[in-house]
C-alpha positions in Angstrom: -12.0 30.3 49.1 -12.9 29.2 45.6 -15.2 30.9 43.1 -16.5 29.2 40.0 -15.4 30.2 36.8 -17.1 33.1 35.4 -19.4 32.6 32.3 -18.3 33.3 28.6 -19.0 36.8 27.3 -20.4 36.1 23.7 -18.8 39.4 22.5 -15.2 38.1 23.6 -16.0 35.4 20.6 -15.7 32.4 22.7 -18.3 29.7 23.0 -19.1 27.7 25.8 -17.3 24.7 26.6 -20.4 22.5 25.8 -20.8 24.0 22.9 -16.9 23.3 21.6 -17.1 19.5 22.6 -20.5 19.5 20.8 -18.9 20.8 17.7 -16.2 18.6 17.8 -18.5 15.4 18.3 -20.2 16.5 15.5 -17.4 17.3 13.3 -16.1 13.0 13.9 -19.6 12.2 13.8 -19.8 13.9 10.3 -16.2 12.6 9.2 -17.5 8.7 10.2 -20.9 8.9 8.2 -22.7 8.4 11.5 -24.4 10.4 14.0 -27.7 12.7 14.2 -26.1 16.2 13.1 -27.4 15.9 9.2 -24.6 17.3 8.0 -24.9 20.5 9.5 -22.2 22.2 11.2 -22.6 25.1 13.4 -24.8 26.0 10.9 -22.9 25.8 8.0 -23.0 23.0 5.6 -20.5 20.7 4.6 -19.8 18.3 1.5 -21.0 14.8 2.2 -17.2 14.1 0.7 -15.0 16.2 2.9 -12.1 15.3 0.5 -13.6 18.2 -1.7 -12.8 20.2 1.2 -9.0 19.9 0.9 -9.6 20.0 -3.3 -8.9 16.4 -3.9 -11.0 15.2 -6.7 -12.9 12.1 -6.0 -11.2 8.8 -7.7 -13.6 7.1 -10.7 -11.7 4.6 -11.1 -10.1 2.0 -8.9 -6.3 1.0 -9.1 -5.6 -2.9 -9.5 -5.0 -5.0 -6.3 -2.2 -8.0 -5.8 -3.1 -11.3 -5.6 -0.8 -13.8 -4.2 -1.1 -17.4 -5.1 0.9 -20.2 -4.6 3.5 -20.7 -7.5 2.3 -24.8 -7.9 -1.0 -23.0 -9.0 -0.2 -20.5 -11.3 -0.6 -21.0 -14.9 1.8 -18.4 -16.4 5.1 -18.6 -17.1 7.1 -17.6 -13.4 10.5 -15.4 -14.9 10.2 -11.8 -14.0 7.3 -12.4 -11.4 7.3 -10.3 -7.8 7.0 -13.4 -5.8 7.3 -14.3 -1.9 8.7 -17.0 0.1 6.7 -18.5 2.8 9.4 -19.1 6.0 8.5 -21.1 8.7 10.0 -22.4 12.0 9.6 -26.1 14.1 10.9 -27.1 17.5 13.5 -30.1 18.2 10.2 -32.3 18.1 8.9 -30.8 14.8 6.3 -28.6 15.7 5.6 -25.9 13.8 6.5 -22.7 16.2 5.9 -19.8 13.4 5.1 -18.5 10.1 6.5 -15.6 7.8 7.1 -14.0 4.8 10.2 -12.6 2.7 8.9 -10.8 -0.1 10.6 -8.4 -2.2 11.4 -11.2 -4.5 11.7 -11.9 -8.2 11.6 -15.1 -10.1 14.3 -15.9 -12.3 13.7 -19.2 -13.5 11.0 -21.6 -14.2 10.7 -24.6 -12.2 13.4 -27.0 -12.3 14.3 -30.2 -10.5 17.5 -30.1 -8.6 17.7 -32.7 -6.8 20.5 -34.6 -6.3 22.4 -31.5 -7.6 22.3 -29.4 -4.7 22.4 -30.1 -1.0 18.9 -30.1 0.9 16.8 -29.6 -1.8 13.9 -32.3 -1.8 11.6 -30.9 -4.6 11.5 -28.8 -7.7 12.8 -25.7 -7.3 12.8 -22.1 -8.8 15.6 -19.2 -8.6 14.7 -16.0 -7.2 16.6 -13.0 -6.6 16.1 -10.3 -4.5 14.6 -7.2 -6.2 18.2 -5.2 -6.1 19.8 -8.0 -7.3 17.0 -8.6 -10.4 17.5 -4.8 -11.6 21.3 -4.8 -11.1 20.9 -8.2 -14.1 18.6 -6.5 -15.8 21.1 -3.2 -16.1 23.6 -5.8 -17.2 25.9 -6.0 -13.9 27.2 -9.5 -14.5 27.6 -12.2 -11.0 24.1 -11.6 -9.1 23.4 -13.4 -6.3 20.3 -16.2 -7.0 18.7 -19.0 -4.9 17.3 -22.0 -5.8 14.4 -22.5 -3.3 11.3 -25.0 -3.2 8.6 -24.5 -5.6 6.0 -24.9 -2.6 7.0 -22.2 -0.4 7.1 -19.8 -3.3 4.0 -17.4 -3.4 3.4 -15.2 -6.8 2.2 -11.6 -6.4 0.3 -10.2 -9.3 -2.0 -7.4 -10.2 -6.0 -8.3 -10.6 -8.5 -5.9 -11.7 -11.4 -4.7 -8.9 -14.5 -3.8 -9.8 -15.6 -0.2 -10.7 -18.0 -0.5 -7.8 -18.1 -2.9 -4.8 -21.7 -3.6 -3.0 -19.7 -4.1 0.3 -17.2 -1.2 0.2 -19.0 1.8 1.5 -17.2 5.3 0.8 -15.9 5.6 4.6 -13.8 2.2 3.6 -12.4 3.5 0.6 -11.2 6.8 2.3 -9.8 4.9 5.1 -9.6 0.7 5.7 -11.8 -1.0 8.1 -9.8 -0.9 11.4 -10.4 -4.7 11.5 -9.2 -5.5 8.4 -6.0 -7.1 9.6 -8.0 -9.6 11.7 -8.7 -11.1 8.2 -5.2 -13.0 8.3 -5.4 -14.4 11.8 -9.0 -16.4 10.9 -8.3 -17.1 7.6 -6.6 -20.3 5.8 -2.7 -18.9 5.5 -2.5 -21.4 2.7 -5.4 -20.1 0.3 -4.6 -17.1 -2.2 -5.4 -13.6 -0.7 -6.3 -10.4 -2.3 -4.6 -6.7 -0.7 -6.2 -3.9 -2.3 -4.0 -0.5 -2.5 -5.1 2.3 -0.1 -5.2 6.1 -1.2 -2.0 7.4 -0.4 -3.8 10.1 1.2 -4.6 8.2 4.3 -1.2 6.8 4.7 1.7 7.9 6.4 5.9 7.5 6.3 5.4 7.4 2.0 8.9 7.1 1.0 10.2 3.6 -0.3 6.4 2.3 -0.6 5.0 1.0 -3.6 2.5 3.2 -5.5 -0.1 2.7 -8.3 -0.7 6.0 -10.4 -4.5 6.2 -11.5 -4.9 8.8 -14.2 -8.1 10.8 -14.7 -9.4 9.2 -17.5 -8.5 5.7 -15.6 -4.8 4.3 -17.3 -3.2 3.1 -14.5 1.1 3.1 -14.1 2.8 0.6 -11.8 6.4 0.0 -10.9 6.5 3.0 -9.1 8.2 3.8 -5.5 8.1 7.3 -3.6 10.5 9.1 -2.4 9.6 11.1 -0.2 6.6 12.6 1.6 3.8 14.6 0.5 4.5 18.6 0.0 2.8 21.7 -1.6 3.4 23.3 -4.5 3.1 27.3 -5.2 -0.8 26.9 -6.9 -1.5 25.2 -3.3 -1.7 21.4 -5.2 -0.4 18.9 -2.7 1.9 16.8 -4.6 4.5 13.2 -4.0 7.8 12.7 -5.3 8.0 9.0 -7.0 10.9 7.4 -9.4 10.4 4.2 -11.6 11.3 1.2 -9.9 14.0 0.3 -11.3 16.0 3.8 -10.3 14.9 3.2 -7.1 17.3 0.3 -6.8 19.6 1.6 -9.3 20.3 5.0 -8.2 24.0 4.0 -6.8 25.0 3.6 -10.7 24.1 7.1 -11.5 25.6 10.4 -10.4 24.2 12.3 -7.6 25.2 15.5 -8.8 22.6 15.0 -11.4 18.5 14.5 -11.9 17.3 10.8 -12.0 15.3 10.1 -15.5 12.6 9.3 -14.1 11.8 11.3 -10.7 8.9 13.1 -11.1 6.0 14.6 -8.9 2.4 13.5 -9.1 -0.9 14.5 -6.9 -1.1 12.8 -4.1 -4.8 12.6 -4.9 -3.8 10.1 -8.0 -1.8 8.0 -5.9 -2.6 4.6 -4.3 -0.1 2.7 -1.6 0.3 -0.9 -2.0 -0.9 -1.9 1.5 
């Protein structure tokens, strides 16, 4: 024979379990803006920003975002530029089956026409490298590896300024993207410029290697930044991210192990944006 469970005794210190799984809808409901608690949590109340609750200090200014444009459009010179090229795929009939990026790319040349000079090329071109290759020529290792590839299929990636404020960015968005954001890419044009915007590094995960943008308190911003490993606390309680110039990040073969890199430092991981 079976009995039901016995009620909760208050004085143990145990709520009901109604009462737990109405907490916890509240607490999401709270976290996602929405829902009819006010605020209120089992009678206490919480910030409206709940990133005051884990002493992150709430971002004034906005980092840049990269724009990528097609390199036939853009109006400044090309050497030294992050860049992409746009791959794509046909079928024995010469329909187009898929198409892709490699980024990671610099440019190393201004346009030029080769043709004639070098086997299937059939328009201007420009050289790129890949990015380990760039800072190895830039560090003065001589005989790096450069492509000559079709002007068209090159896309330039470059850093535009956002707005202080945006109308249509509410502060749930800027916390954490709009879980539809990546339907953006399957409806629009692939061959019209688009705009990523950096995401707190906060609400990311798996840090290490990404790109980061550093935005100082009174708003200079540092780029050319890669972390290198994930976020960690330090005595005080500050939660902090390991992060190394660019440049060492792809260099760090030429230097000893044995010994500190220049530039590694740690920064708050509240200051910190990911290039999506």
């Amino acid at each position: 024979m079976s009995f039901p469970p016995p009620e909760p005794d208050p004085e143990d210190g145990f709520a009901p379990v109604d009462d737990l799984d109405r907490a916890l809808r509240e607490l999401i409901e709270h976290e996602h803006g929405a829902g009819s608690s006010g605020g209120v949590l089992n009678d206490v109340e919480t910030p409206e920003d709940l990133t005051l609750l884990a002493g992150w200090e709430v971002q004034e200014h906005k980092p840049p975002a990269v724009l990528c444009i097609r390199a036939v459009d853009f109006r400044e010179p090309l050497v030294g530029r992050r860049a992409r090229f746009w791959l794509t795929s046909f079928d024995e009939s010469g329909d187009l089956i898929a198409l892709g990026w490699r980024d990671g790319l610099r440019i190393v040349s201004e346009v030029q026409d080769l043709r004639g000079q070098l086997d299937r090329v059939v328009e201007p071109t420009v050289s790129v490298q890949e990015e380990a290759d760039y800072y190895r020529a830039l560090s003065g290792v001589k005989s790096t590896r450069r492509f000559a590839v079709g002007v068209s299929r090159v896309w330039v990636e470059q850093y535009v300024s956002q707005p202080d404020l945006d109308d249509d960015l509410g502060a749930d968005d800027e916390i954490a993207p709009s879980c539809n954001a990546w339907l953006s890419d399957v409806v629009d044009d692939p061959g019209v410029p688009r705009l990523i915007r950096p995401v707190p590094a906060r609400s990311a995960h798996a840090l290490t290697g990404r790109r980061m943008i550093h935005v100082r308190g009174e708003g200079t911003i540092a780029t050319g930044l890669r972390a290198v490993g994930e976020p960690s606390w330090t005595h005080d309680g500050t939660i902090i991210v390991p992060v190394v110039d660019e440049h060492d990040w792809y260099l760090w073969t030429e230097l000893s192990n044995n010994m500190r890199h220049p530039s590694m430092r740690s920064m708050e991981v509240s200051s910190l944006w990911v290039e999506a």
